[in-house]
N, C-alpha and C positions, 0 to 999 in steps of 0.2 A: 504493500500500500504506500509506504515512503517512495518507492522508486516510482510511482505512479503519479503522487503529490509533486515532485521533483520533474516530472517528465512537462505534467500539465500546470507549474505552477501560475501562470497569469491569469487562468482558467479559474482555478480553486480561490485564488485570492478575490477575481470578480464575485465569487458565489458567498464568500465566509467572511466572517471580521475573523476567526481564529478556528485553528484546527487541534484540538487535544488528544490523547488518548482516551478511551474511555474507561474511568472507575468503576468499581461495584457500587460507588456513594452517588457516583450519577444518574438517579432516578428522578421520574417526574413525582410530584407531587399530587399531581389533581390527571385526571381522565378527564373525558367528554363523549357523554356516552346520548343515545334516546330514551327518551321516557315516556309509557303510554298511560294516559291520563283518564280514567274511567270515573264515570258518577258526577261529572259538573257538568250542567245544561250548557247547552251551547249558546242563549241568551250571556254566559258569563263568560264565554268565548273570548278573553282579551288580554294581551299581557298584562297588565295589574293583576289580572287574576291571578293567571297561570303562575307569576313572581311571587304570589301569597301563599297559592298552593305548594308550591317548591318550600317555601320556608328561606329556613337561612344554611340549610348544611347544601346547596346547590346551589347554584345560580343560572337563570336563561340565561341561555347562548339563542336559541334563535329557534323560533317557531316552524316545523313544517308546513311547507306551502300547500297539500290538500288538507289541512285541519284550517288557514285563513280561507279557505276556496269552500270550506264546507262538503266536500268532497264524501267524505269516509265520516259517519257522524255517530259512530259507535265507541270514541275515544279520539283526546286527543292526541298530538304527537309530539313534543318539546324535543329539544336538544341542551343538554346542562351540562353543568360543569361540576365537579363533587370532587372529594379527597379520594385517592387511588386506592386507600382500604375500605372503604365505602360500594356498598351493592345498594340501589336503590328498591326496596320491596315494602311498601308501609300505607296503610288504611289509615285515612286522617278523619276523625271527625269532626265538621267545620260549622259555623254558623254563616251563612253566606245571603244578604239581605233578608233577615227574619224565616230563612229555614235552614234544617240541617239535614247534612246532608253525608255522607260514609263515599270518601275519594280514595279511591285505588291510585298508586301510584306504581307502576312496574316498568326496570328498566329493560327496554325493546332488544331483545338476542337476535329479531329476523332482522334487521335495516341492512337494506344492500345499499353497498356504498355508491352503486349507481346512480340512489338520488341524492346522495350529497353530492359528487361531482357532476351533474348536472343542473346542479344550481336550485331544484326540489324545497328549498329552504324560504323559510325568511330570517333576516339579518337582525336580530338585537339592535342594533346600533344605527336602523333602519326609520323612518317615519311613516311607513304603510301599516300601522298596526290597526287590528281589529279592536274596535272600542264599543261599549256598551256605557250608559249612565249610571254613575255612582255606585258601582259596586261594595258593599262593605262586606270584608271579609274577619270571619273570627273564630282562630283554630282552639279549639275545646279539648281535642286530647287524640293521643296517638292507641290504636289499638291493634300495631302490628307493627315490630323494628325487626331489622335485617342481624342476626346473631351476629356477625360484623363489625356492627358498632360497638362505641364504647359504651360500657355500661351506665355513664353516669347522663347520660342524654335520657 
């Protein structure tokens, strides 16, 4: 691999600020996995939501583009962000404008990366979001965690 870096190096320096060895200390921290989203009316269909529903141990990354299309209305489809020892598998129950409601959250093992690289998504960081009127959201209590976690969550 050296005599290859060597051979191409104007190449590799276009591509890198810096080329290292790789440790066994150099792991990622967080993943970015799908998430399908079961038991919210599609009326609450909008990132606000979806950001409440996630909580605080994930974060949107970006909503799939047939759950904004309304496309598939049997669950939604997120894209998040979590800590690398974390499995998302957890029943939330919420109070969400004056009812409650039992939210499935399970991380997606089918997504073909197909429609991530065909662009299938929508962008967090985007201003196309799906909005609905004043949603108030309010999480009451967990009745299902991934063995995974830490115990003190």
């Amino acid at each position: 691999m050296e005599e290859l870096i060597k051979l191409n190096r104007d190449w590799f320096d276009s591509l890198f600020v810096s080329l290292k060895p790789w440790l066994k200390m150099m792991i990622a921290s967080h993943k970015v996995v799908w998430v399908k989203c079961y038991g919210l009316p599609i009326s609450l269909w909008n990132e606000e939501c979806f950001i409440r529903v996630i909580g605080e141990a994930a974060k949107l990354i970006s909503i799939n583009k047939s759950t904004l299309m309304w496309e598939k209305l049997e669950f939604a489809r997120l894209q998040v962000r979590l800590e690398n020892h974390r499995y998302v598998r957890l029943v939330k129950e919420m109070r969400i404008n004056e009812h409650m409601l039992s939210i499935l959250l399970k991380e997606d093992h089918s997504v073909s990366t197909i429609d991530y690289c065909k662009g299938h998504f929508y962008n967090h960081d985007s201003s196309n979001s799906v909005s609905s009127s004043e949603t108030y959201v309010e999480e009451s209590s967990f009745s299902e965690r991934s063995g995974e976690e830490e115990s003190n969550h």
